[in-house]
MIVEXTOR-575421 format. One record per residue: residue in three letters; x, y, z of N, C-alpha, C in turn. Coordinates in nm, 4 decimals, decimal comma. Example, Ala and Ser with C-alpha at 12.3 -4.5 7.8 and 13.67 -1.06 7.14 Angstrom:
BEGIN
    r       n.X       n.Y       n.Z      ca.X      ca.Y      ca.Z       c.X       c.Y       c.Z
  ALA    1,3190   -0,5690    0,7800    1,2300   -0,4500    0,7800    1,3200   -0,3300    0,7800
  SER    1,2850   -0,2250    0,7080    1,3670   -0,1060    0,7140    1,2900    0,0030    0,7870
This chain:
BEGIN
    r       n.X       n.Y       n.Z      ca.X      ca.Y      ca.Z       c.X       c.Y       c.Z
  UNK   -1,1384    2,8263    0,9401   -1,1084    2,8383    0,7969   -0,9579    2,8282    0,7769
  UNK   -0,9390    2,7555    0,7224   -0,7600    2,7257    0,6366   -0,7150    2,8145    0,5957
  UNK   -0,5829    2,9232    0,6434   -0,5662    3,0660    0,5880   -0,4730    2,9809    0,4540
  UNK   -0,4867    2,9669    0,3456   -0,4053    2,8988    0,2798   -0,2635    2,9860    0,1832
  UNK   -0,1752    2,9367    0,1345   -0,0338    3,0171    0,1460    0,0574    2,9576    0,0557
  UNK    0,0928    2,9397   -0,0434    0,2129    2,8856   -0,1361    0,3282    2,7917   -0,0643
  UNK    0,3168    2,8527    0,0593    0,4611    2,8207    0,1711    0,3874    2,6250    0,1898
  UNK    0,2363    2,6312    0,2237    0,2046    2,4776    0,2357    0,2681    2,3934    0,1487
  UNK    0,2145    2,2566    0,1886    0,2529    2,1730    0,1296    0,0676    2,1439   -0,0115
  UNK    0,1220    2,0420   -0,0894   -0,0197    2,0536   -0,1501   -0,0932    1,9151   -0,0018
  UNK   -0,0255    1,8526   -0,0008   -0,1025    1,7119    0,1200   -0,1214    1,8080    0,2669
  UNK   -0,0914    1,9079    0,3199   -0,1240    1,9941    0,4163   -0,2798    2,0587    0,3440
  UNK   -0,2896    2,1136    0,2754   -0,3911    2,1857    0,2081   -0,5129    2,1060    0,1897
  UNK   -0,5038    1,9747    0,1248   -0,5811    1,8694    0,1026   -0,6411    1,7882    0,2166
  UNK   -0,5540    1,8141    0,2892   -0,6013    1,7245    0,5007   -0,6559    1,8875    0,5489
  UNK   -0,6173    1,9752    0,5372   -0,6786    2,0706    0,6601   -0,8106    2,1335    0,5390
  UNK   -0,8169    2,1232    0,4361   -0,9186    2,1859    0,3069   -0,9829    2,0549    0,2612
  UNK   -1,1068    1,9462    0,2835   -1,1297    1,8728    0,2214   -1,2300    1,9181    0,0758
  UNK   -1,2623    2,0086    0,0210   -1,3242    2,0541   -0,0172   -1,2012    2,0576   -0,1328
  UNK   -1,0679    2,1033   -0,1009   -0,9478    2,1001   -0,2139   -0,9286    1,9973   -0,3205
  UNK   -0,9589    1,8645   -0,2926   -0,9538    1,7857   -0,3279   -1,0193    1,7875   -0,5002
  UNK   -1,1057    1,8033   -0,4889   -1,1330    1,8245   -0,6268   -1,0278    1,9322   -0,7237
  UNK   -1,0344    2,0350   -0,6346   -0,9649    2,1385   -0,7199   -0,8281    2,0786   -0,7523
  UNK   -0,8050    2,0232   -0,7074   -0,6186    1,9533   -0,7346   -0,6743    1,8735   -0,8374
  UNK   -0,8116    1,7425   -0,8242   -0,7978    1,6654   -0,9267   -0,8224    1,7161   -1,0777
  UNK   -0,8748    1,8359   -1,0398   -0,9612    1,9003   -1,1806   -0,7620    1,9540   -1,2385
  UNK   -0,6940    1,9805   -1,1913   -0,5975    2,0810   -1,2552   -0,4625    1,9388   -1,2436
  UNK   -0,5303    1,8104   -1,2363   -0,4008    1,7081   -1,2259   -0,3103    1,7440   -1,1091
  UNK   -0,2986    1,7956   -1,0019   -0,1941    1,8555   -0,9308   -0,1710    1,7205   -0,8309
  UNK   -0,0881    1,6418   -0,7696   -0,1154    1,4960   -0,6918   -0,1003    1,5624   -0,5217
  UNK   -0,2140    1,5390   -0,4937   -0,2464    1,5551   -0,3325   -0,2162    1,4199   -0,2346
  UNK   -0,1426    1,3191   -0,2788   -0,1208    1,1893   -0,2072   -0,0130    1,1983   -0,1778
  UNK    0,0221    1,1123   -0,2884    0,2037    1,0534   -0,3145    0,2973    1,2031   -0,3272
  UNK    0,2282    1,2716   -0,4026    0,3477    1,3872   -0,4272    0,3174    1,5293   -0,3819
  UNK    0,2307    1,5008   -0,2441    0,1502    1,5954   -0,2318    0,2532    1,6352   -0,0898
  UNK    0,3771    1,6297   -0,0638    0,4798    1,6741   -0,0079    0,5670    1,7836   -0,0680
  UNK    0,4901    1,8113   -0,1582    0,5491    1,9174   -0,2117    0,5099    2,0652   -0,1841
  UNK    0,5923    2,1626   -0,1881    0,5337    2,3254   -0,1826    0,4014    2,3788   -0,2497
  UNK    0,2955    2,3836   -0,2256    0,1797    2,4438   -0,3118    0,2243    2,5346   -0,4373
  UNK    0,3040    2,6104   -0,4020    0,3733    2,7196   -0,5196    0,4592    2,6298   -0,6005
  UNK    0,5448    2,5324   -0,6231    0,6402    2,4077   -0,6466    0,4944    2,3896   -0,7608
  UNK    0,4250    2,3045   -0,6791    0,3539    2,1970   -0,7700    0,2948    2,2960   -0,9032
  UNK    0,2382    2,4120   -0,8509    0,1773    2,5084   -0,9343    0,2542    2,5390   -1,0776
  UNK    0,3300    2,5725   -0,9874    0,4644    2,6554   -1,1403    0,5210    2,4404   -1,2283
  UNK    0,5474    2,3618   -1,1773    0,5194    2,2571   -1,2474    0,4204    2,2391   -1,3426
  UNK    0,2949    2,2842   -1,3087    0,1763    2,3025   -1,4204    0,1747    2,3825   -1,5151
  UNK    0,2539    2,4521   -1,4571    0,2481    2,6022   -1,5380    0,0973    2,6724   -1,5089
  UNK    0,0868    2,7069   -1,3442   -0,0659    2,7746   -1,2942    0,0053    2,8637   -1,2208
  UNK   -0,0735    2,9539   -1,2127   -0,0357    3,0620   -1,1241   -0,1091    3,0498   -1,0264
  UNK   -0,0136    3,0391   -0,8827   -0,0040    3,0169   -0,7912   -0,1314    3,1016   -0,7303
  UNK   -0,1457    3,2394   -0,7578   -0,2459    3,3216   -0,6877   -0,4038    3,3039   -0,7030
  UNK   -0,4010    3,2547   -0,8510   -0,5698    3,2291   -0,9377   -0,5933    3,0783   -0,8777
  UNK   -0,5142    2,9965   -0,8723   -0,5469    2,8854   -0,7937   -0,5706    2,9012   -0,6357
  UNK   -0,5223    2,9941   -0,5599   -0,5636    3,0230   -0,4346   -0,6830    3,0588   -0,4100
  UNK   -0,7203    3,1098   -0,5417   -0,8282    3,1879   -0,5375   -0,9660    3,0947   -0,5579
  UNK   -0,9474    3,0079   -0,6157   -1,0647    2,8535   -0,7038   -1,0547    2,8434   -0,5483
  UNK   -0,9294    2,7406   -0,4924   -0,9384    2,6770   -0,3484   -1,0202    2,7297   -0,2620
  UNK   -1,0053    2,8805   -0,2359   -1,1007    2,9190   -0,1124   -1,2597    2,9792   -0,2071
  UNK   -1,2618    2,9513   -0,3174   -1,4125    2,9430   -0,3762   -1,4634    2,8139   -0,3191
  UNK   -1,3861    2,7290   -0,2964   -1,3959    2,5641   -0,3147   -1,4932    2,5484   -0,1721
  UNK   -1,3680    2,5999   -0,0724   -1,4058    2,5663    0,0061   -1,5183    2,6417    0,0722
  UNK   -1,5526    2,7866    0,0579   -1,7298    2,8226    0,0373   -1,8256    2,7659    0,0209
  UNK   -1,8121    2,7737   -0,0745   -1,9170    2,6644   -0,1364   -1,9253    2,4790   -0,0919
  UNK   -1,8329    2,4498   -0,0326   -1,8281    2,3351   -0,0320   -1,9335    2,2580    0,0519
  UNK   -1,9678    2,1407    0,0141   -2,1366    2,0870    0,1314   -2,0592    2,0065    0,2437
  UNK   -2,1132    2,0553    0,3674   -2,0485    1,9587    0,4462   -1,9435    1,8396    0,4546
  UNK   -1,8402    1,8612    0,5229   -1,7564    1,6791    0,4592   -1,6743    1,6904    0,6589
  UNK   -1,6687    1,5307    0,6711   -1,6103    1,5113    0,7591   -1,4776    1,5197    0,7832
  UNK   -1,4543    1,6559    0,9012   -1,3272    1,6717    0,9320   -1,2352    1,5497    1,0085
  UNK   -1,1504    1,4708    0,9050   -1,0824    1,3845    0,9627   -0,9602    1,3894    1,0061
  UNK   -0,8922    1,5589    1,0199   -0,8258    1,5990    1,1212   -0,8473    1,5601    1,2830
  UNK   -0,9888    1,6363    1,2770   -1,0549    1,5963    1,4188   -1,1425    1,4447    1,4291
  UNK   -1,1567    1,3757    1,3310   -1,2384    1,2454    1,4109   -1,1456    1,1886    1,4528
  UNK   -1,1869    1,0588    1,5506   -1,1372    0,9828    1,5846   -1,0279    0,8921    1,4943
  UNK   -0,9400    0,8250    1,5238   -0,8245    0,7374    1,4478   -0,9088    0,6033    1,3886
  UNK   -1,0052    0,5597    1,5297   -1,0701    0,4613    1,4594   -1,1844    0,5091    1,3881
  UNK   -1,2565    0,5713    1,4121   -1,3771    0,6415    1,2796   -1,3144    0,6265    1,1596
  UNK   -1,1323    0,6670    1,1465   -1,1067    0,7417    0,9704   -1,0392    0,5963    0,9369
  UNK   -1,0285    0,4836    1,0515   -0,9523    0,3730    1,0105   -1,0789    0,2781    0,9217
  UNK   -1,2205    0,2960    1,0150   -1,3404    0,2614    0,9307   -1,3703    0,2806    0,8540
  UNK   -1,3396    0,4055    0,8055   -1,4187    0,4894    0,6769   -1,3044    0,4339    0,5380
  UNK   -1,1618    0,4688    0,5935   -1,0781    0,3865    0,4912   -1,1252    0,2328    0,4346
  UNK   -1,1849    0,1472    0,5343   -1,1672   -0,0074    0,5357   -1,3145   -0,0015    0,4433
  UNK   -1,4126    0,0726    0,4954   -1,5459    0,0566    0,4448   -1,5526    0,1315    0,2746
  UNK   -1,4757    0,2387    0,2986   -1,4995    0,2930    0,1755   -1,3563    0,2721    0,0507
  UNK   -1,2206    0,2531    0,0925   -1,1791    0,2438    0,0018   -1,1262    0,1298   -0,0353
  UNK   -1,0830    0,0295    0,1390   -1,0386   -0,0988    0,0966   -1,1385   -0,2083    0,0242
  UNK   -1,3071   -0,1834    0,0765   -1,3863   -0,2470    0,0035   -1,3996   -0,2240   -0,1422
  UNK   -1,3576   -0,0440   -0,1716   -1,3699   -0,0552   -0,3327   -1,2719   -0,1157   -0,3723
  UNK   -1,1103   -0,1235   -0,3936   -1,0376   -0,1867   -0,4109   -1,0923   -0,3461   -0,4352
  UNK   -1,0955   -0,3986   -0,3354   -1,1045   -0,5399   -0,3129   -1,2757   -0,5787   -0,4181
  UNK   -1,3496   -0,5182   -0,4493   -1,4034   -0,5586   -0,5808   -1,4170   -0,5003   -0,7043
  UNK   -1,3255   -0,3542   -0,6837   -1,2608   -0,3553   -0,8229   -1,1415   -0,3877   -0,9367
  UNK   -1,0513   -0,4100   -0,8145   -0,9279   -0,4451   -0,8939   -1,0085   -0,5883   -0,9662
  UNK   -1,0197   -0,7111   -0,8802   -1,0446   -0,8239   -0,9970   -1,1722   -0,8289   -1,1247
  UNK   -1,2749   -0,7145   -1,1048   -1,3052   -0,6711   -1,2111   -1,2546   -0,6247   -1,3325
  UNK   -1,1816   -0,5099   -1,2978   -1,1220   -0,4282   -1,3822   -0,9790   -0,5571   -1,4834
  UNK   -0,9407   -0,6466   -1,3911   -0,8224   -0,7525   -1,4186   -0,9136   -0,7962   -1,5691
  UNK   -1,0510   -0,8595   -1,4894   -1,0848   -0,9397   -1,6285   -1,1476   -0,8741   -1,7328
  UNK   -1,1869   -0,7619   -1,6940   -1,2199   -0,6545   -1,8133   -1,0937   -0,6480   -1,9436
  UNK   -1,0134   -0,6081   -1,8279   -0,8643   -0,5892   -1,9102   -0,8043   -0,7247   -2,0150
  UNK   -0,8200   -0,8503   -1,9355   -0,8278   -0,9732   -1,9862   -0,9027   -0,9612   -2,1024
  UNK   -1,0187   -0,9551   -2,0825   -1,1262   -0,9675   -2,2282   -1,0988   -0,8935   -2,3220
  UNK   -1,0590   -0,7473   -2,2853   -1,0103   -0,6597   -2,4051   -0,8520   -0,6820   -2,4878
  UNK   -0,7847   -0,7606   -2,3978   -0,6811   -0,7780   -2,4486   -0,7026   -0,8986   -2,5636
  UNK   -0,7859   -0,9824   -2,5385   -0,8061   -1,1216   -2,6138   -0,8305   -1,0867   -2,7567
  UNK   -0,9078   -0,9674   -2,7616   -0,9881   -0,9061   -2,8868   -0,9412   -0,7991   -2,9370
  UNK   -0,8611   -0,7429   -2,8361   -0,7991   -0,5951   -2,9225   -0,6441   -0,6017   -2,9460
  UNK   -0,5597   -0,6484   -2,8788   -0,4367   -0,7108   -2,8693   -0,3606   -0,6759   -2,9809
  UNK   -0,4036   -0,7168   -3,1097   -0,3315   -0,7031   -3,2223   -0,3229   -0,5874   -3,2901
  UNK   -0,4620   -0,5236   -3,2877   -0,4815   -0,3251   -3,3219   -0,3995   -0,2404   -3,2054
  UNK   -0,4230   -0,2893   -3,0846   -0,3791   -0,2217   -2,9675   -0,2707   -0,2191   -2,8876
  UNK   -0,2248   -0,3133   -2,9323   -0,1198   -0,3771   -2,8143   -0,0274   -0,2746   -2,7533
  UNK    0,0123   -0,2076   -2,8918    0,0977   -0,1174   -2,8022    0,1096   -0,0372   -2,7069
  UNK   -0,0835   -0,0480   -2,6805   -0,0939    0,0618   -2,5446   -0,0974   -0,0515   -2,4378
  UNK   -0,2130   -0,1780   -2,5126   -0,2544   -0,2467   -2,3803   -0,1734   -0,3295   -2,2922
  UNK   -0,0438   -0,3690   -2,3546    0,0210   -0,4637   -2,3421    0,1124   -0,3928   -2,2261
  UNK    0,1933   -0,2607   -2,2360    0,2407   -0,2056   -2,1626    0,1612   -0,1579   -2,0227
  UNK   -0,0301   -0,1339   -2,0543   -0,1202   -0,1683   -1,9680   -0,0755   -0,2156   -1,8723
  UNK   -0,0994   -0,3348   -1,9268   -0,1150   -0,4806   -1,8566    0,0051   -0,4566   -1,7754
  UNK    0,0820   -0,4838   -1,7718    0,2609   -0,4633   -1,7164    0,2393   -0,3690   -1,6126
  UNK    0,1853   -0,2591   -1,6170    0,1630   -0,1667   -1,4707    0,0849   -0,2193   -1,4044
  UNK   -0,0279   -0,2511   -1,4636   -0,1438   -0,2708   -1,3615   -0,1444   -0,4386   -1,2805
  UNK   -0,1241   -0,5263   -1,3636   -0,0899   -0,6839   -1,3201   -0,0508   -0,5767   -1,1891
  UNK    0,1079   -0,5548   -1,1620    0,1907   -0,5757   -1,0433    0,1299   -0,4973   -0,9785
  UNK    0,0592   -0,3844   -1,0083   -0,0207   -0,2958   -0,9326   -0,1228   -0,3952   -0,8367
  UNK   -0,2125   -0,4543   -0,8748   -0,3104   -0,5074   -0,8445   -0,2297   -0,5686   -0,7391
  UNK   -0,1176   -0,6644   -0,7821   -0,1163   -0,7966   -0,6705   -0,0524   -0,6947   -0,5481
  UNK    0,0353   -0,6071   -0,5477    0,1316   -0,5030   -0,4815    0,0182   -0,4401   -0,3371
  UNK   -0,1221   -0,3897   -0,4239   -0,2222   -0,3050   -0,3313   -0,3311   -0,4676   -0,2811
  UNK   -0,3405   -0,5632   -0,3290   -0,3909   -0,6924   -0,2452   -0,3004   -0,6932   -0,1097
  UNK   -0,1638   -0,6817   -0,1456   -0,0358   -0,7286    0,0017   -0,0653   -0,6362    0,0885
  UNK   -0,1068   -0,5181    0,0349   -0,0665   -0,3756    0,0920   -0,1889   -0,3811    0,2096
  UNK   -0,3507   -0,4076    0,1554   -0,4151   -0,3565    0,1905   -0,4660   -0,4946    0,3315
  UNK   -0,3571   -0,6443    0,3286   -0,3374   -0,7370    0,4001   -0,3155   -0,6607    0,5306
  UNK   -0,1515   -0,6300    0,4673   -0,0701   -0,5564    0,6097   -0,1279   -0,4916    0,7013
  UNK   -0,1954   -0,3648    0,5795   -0,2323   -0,2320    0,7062   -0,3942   -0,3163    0,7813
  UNK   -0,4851   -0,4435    0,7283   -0,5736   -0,4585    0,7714   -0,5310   -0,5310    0,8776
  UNK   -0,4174   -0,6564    0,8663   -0,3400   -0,7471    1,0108   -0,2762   -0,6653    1,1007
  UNK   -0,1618   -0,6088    1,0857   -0,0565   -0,5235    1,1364   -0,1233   -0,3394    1,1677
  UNK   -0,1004   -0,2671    1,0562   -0,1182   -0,1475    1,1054   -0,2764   -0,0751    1,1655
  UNK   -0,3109   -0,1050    1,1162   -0,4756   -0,0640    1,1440   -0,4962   -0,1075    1,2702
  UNK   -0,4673   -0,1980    1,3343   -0,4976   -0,2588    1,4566   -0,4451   -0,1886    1,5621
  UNK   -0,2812   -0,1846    1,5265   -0,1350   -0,1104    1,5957   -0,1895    0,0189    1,6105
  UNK   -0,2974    0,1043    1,5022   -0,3084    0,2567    1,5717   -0,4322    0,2093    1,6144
  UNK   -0,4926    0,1206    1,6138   -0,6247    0,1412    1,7021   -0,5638    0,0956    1,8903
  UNK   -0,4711    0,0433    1,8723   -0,4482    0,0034    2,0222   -0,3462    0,1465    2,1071
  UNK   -0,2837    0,2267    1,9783   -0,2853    0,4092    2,0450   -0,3336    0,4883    2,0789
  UNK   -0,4231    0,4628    1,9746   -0,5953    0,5515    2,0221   -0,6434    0,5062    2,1389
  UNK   -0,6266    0,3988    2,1626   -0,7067    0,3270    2,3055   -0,5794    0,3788    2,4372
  UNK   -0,4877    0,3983    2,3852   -0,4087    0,4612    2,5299   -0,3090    0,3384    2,5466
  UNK   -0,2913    0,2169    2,4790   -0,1631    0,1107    2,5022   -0,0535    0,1698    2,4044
  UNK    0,0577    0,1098    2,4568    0,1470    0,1269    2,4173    0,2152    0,0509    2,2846
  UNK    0,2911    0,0919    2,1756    0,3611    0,0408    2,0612    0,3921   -0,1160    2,1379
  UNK    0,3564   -0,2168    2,0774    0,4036   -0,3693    2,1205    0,5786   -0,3866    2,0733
  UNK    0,6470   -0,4375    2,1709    0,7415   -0,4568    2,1385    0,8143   -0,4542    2,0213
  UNK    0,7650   -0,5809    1,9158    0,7884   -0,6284    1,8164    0,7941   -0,5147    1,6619
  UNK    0,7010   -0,4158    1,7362    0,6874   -0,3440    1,5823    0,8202   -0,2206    1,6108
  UNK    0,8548   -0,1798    1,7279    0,9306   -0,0701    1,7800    0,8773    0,0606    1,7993
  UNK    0,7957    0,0915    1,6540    0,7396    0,2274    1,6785    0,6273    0,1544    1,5745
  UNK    0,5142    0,2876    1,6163    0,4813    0,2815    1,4516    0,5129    0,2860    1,3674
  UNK    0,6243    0,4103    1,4012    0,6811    0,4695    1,2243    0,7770    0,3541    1,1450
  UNK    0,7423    0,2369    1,2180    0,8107    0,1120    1,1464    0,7692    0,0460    1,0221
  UNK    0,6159    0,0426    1,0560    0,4724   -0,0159    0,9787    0,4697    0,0901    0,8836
  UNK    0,4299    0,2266    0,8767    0,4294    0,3221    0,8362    0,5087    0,3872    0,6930
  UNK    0,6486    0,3582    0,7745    0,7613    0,4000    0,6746    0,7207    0,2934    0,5345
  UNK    0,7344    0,1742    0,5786    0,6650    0,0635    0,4622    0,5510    0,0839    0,3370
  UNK    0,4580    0,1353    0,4157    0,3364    0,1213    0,3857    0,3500    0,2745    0,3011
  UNK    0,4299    0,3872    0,3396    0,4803    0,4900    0,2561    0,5197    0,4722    0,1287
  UNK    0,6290    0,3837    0,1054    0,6954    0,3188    0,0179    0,6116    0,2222   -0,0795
  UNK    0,5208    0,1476   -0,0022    0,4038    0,1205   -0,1102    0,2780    0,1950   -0,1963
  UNK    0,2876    0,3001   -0,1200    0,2103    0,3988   -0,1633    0,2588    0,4390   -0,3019
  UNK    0,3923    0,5012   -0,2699    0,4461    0,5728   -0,3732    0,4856    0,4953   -0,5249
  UNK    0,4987    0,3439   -0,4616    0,4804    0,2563   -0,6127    0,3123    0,2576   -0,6615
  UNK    0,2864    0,2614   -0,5758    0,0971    0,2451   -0,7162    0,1205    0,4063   -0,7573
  UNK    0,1065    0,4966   -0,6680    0,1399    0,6376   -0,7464    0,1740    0,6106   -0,8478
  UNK    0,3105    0,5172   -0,8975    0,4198    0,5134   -1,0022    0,3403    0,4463   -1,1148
  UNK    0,2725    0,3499   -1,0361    0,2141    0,2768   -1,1456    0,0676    0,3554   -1,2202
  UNK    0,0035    0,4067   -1,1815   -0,0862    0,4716   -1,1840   -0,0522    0,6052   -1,3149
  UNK    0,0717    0,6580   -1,2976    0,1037    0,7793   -1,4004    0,1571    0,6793   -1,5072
  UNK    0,1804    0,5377   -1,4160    0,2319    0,4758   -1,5975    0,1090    0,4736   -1,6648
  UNK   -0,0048    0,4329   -1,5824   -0,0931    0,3966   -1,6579   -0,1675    0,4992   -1,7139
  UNK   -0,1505    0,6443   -1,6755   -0,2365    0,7298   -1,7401   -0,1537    0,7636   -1,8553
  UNK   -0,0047    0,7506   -1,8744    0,0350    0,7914   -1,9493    0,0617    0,6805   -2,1102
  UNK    0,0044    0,5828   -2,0833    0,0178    0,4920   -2,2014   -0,1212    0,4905   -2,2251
  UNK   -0,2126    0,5226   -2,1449   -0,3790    0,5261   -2,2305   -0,4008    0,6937   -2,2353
  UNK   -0,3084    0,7724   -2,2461   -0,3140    0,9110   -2,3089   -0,4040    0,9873   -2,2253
  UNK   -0,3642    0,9330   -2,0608   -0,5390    1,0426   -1,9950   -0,6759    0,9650   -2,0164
  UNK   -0,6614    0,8013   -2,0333   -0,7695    0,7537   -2,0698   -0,8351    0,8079   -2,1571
  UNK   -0,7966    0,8530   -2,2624   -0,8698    0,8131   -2,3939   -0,8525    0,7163   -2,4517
  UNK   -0,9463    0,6682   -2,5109   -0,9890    0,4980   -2,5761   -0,9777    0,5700   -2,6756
  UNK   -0,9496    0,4540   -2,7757   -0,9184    0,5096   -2,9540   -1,0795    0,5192   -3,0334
  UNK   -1,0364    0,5423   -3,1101   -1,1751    0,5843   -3,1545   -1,2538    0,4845   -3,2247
  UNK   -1,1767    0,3326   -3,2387   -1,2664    0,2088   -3,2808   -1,3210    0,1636   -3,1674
  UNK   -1,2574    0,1777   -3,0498   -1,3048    0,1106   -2,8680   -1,4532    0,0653   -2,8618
  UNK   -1,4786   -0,0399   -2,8429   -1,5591   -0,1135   -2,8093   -1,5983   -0,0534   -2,7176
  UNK   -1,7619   -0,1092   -2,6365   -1,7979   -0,0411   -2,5376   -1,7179   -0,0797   -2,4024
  UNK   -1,6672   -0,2146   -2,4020   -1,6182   -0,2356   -2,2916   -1,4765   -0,1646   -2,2936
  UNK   -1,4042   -0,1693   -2,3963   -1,2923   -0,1106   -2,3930   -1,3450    0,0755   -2,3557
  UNK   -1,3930    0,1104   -2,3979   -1,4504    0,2395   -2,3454   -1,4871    0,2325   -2,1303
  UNK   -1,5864    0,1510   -2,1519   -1,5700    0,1290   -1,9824   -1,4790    0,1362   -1,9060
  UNK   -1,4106    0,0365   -1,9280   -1,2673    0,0045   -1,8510   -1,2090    0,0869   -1,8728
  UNK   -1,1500    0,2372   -1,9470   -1,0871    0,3239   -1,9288   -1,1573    0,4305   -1,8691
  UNK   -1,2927    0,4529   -1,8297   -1,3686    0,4925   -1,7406   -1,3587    0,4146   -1,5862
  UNK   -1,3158    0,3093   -1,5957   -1,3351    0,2262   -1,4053   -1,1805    0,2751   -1,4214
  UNK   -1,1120    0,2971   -1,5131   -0,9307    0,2831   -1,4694   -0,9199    0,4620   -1,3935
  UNK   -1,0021    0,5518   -1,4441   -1,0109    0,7082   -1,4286   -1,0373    0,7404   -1,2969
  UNK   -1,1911    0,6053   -1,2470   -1,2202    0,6290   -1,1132   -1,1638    0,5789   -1,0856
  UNK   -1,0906    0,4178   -1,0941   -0,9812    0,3582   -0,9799   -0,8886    0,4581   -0,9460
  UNK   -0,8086    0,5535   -1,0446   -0,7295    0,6559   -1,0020   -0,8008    0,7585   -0,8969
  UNK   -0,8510    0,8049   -0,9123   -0,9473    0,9037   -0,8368   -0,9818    0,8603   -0,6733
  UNK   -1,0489    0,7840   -0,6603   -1,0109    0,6833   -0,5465   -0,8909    0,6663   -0,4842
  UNK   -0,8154    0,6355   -0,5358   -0,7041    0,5316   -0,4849   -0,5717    0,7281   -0,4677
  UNK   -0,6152    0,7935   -0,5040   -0,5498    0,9490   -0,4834   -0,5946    0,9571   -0,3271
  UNK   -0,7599    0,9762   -0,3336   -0,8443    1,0307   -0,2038   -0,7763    0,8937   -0,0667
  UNK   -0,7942    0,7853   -0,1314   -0,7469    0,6781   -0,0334   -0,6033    0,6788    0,0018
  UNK   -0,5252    0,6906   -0,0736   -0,3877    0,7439    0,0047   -0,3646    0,8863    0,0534
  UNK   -0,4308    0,9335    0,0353   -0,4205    1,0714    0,0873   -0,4578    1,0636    0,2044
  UNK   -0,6010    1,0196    0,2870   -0,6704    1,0130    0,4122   -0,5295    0,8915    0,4819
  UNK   -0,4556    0,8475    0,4058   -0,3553    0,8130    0,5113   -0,2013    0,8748    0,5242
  UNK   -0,2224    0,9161    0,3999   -0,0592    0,9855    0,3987   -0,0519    1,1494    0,5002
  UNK   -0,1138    1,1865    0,4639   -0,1780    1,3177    0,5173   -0,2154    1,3343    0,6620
  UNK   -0,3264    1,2528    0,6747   -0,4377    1,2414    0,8110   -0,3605    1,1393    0,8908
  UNK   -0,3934    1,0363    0,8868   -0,4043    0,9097    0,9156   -0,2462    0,9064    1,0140
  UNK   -0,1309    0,8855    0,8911   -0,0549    0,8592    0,9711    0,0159    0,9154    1,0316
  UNK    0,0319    1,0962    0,9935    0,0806    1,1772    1,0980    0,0373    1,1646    1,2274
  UNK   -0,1200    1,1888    1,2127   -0,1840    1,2174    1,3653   -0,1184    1,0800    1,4585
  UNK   -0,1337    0,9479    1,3918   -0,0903    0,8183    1,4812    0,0202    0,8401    1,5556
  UNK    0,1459    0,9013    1,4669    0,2779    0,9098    1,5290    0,2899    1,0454    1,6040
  UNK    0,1925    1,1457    1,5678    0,1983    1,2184    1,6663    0,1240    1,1712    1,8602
  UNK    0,0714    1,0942    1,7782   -0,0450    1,0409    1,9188    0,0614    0,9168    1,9865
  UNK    0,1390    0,8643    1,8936    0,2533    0,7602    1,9470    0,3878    0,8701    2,0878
């Protein structure tokens, strides 16, 4: 059991507590990108008290139904589970969600623009940014910790891991960026109150793309690539 403590980080809490995860998303708190922060830090940012939230967390994790500790699996098990579960959602939702966004812009544009248009502007570069991203770590990094796990050594060319890594950090933290742009020009995803059904949808797939794409950088920011460079 996770003795849990203000002194953590919130991305320590979220890798050793999978069961936390919700509780951060329910109270907005970011367990990925900004989840390097002090548990007590992020709290008093919300304006939560640090102790009543300790208290939800280890309800959380009681109650919680079984979930795979990816502290302890294998590097390649959590490199699968990433590729199967989040790079595949990615890779057929972003160009969904693109032409959703497309169609609503064609028709709402002139009532809306002022949200959608600034939309559009995060998410476009978002999309093409996590296509490059999710290239790299599938050519380059994913491979590089599966050949650590196997007991070979860093290949010349890359130097360390923490080469690939540091990068792939830095891309992280731009969709983060883009992601609060985008919650913050569709108001928390609320659709206006003329919204079409599709315009209603698509700010429902934009809620789960966030939601996702939190849990999916997290199983690497957290899990993933500490354990590699510790195993490097």
């Amino acid at each position: 059991m996770t003795t849990l403590s203000p002194e953590l980080t919130v991305g320590e809490i979220a890798a050793q507590m999978p069961a936390s995860v919700r509780v951060f998303e329910k109270h907005q708190i970011d367990f990925c990108c900004g989840g390097r922060i002090p548990f007590g830090e992020a709290c008093r940012e919300k304006g939560i008290d640090p102790g009543l939230l300790l208290g939800e967390l280890e309800q959380a994790g009681e109650g919680a139904e079984d979930a795979t500790d990816w502290q302890s699996a294998s590097l390649p098990a959590l490199i699968d589970h990433i590729l199967n579960s989040h790079h595949a959602y990615l890779k057929s939702e972003l160009p969904r969600l693109e032409a959703m966004l497309e169609k609503i812009l064609s028709k709402h544009s002139e009532r809306h623009g002022d949200v959608l248009r600034p939309l559009a502007a995060a998410f476009g570069p978002m999309k093409e940014e996590l296509g490059s991203h999710m290239m790299k770590e599938e050519m380059i990094l994913f491979p590089l910790i599966r050949q650590i796990a196997a007991g070979s050594k860093t290949p010349g060319h890359c130097g360390s891991v923490r080469n690939p890594i540091r990068v792939m950090l830095l891309e992280h933290d731009s969709a983060g960026d883009a992601l609060a742009r985008i919650r913050e020009v569709t108001s928390g995803y609320a659709p206006p109150e003329d919204a079409c059904n599709t315009f209603r949808a698509f700010y429902y797939e934009l809620a789960e793309l966030e939601s996702d794409l939190h849990r999916h950088i997290h199983l690497e920011n957290n899990i993933l690539f500490p354990r590699a460079i510790e195993l490097e």
